[in-house]
C-alpha positions as CSV (number, residue, x, y, z in Angstrom):
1,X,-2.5,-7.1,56.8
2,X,-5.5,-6.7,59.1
3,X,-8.1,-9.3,58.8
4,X,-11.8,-8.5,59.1
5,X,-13.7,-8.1,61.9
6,X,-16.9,-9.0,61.1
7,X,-18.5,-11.5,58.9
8,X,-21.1,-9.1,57.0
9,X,-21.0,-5.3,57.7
10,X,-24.2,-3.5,58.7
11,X,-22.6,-0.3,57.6
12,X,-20.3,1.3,55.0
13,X,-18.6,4.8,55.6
14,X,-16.7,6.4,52.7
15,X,-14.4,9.0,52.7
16,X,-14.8,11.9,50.5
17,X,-11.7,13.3,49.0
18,X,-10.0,10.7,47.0
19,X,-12.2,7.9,47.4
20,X,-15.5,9.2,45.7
21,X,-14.2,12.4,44.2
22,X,-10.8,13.4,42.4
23,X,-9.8,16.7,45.0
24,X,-7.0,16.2,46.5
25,X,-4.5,18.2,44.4
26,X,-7.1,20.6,44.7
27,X,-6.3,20.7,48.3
28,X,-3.4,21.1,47.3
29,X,-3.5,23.6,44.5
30,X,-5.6,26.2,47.2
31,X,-3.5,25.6,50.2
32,X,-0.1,26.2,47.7
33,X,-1.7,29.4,46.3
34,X,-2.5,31.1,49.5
35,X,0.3,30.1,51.0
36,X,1.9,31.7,48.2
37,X,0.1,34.9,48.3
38,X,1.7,35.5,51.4
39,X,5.0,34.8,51.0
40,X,5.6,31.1,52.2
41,X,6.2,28.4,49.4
42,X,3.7,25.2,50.8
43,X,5.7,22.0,50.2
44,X,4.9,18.7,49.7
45,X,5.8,17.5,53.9
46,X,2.7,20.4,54.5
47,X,0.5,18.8,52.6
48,X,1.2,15.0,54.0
49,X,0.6,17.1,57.6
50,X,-2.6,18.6,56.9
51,X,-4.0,15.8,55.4
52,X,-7.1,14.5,57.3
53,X,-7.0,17.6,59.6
54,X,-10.3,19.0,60.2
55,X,-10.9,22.5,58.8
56,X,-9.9,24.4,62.4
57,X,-6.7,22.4,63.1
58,X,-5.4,22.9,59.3
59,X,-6.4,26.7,59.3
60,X,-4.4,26.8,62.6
61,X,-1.5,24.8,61.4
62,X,-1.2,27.4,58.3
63,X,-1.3,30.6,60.2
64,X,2.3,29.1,61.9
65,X,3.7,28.2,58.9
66,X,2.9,31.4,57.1
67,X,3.5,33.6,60.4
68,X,0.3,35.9,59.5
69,X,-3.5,35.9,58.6
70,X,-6.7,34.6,61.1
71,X,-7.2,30.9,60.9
72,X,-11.2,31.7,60.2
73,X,-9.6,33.9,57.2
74,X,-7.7,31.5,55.5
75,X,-10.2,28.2,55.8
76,X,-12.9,30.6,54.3
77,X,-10.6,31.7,51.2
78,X,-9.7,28.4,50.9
79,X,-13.0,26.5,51.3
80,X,-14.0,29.3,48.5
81,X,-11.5,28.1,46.3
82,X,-12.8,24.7,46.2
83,X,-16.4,26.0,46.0
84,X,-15.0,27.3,42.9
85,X,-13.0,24.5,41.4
86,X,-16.9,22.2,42.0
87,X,-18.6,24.4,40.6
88,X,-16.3,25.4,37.3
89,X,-16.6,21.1,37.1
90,X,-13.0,20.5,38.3
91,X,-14.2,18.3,40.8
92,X,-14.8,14.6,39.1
93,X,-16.2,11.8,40.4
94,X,-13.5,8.7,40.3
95,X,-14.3,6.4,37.9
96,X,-16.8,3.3,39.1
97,X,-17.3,5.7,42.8
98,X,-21.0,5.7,42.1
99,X,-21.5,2.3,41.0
100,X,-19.5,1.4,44.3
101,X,-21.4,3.7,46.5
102,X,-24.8,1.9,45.0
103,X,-24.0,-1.4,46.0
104,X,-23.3,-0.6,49.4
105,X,-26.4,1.7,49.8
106,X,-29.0,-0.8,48.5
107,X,-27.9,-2.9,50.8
108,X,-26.9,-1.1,54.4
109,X,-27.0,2.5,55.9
110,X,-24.1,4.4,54.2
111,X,-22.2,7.5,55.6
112,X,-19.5,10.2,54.3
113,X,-17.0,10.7,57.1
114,X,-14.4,13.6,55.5
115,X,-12.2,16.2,56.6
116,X,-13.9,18.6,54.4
117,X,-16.4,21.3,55.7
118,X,-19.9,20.8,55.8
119,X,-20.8,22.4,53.2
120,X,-18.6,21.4,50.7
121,X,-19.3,17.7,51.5
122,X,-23.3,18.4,50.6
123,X,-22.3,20.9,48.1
124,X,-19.7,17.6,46.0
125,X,-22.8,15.3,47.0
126,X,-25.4,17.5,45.3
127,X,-23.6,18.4,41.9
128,X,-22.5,14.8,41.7
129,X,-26.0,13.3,42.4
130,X,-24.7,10.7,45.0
131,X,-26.7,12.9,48.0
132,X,-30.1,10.8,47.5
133,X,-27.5,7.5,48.1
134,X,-26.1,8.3,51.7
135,X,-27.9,8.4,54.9
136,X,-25.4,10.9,56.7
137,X,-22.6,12.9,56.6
138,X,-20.3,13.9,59.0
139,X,-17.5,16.7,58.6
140,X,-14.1,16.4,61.2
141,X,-15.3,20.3,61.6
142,X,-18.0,18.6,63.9
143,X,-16.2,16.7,66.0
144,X,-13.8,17.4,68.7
145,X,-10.3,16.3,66.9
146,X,-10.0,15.4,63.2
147,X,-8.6,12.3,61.3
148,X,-6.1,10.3,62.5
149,X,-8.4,10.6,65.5
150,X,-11.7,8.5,65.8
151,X,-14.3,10.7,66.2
152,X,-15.4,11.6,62.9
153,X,-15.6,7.7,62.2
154,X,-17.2,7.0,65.4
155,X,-20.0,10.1,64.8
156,X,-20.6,8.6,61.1
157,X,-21.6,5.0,62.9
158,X,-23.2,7.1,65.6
159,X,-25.5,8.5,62.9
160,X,-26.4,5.3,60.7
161,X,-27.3,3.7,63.9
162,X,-24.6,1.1,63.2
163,X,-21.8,-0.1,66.2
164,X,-18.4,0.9,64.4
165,X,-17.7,-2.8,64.6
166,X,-19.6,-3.7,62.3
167,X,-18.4,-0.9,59.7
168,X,-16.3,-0.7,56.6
169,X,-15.1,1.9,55.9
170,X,-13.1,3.0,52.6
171,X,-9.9,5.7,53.1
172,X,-7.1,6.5,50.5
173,X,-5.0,8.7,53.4
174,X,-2.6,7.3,55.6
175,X,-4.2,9.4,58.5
176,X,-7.8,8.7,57.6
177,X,-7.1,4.8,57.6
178,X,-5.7,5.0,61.1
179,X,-8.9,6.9,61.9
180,X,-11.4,4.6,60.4
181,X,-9.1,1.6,62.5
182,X,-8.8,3.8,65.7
183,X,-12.7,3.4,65.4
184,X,-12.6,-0.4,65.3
185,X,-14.0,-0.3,61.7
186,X,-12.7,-2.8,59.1
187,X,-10.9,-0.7,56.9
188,X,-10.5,-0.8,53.0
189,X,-7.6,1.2,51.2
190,X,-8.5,2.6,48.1
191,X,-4.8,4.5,47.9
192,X,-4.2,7.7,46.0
193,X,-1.6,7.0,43.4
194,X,-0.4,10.7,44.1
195,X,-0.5,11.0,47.8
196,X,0.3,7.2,49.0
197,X,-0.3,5.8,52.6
198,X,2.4,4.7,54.9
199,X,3.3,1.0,55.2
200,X,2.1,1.4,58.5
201,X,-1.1,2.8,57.9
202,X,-1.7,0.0,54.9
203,X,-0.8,-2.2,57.5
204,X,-4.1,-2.0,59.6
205,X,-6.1,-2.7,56.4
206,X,-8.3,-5.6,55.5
207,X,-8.2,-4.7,51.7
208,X,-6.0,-2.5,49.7
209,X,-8.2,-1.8,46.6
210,X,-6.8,-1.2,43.4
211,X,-9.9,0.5,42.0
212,X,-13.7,1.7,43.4
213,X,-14.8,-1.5,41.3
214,X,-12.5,-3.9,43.4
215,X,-13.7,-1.8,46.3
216,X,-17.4,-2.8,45.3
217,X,-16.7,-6.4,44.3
218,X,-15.0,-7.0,48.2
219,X,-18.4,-5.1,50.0
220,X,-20.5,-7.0,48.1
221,X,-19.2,-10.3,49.0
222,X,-19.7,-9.4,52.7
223,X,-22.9,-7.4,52.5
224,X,-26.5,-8.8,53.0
225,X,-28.6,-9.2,50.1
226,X,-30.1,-5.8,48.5
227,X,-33.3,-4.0,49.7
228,X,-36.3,-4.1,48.1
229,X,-36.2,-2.9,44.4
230,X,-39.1,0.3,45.9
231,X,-35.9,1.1,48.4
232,X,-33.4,1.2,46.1
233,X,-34.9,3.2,43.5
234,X,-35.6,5.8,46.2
235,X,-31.8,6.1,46.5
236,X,-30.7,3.3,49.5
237,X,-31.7,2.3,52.5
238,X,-32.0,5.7,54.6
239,X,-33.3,9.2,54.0
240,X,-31.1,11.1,52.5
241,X,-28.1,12.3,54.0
242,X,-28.3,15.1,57.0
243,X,-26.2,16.8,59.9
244,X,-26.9,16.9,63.5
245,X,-28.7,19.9,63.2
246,X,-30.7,19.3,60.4
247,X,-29.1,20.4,57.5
């Protein structure tokens, strides 16, 4: 197992999908579905592919499986899908995820780095009141190449001001850890008892979490003390969270 590379972090990045919210078999459920609206039966091996893929590069990838459709069509009917599923409250926040997410924002600069769009990151981060808690948020949409690439992980750090170095950063997907370590972030598995990571990809860990609480417990112990009681009841220790261009 990795070890850490740094004594106290001066940033936290999270994941989205399976780390703060339950979604991935929604992923799943809306890829299967269009997939099976148009005559191709979505397995399990399409889903382990896509995972961590930015919005384009998945959109792509199912317009050659399927053999029909504009990438732009199927990510919007897709993304709409999981609009829906927030929004009829089928999204749920895991279980201790905002109690884990306060610890590390009362203390450091804390980022979303997901695959998801834009707007469904800050759409997921609105309903489930964590928006006020994060400083940024960066979608793979953004970036030149999605997870198990860097850049989404290195644009996060970019944006909290904090060298990826000196980042945790908390994944459940076997491609999203090797992004997060392909950044030179310490990295924390918090694995999805559905989708597992590879033994490889656990492999570059520091932790493997069994829960957002141990998840919390492990930050804390290599976090500086909190803010000031006036920063963290304004919601951490940044404004709240924004795009490059503003949003």
């Amino acid at each position: 197992m990795a070890a850490d590379s740094a004594d106290h972090f001066g940033g936290v990045v999270f994941d989205l999908d399976g780390v703060l919210v339950e979604s991935e078999h929604l992923w799943e459920e809306n890829w299967t579905q269009h997939a099976a609206a148009n005559d191709y039966v979505w397995l399990a091996t399409d889903t382990a592919t896509v995972q961590g893929m930015s919005v384009p590069e998945w959109s792509r990838y199912m317009v050659e499986r399927i053999g029909r459709g504009q990438p732009e069509e199927i990510a919007e009917a897709v993304i709409d899908g999981m609009i829906g599923a927030l929004h009829g409250g089928r999204v749920d926040l895991l279980p201790g995820a905002p109690e884990m997410v306060a610890a590390a924002a009362d203390r450091v600069p804390v980022a979303v780095a997901s695959s998801a769009p834009g707007r469904l990151i800050d759409a997921v981060l609105e309903v489930t009141g964590l928006h006020p808690r994060f400083s940024a948020f960066v979608s793979s949409e953004e970036v030149p190449r999605g997870k198990p690439s860097p850049d989404v992980y290195l644009e996060a750090a970019r944006r909290i001001g904090v060298p990826p170095q000196l980042c945790a950063a908390v994944e459940d997907s076997s491609n999203g850890i090797r992004a997060a370590a392909a950044a030179g972030m310490t990295v924390i598995a918090l694995p999805n008892p559905v989708y597992q990571p590879k033994a490889d990809a656990l492999a570059l860990c520091a932790k493997i979490a069994a829960s957002p609480d141990d998840v919390r417990r492990f930050l804390i112990e290599r976090l500086p003390e909190p803010e000031t009681s006036e920063k963290s009841m304004s919601g951490g220790t940044g404004s709240p969270a924004t795009r490059s261009d503003g949003q």
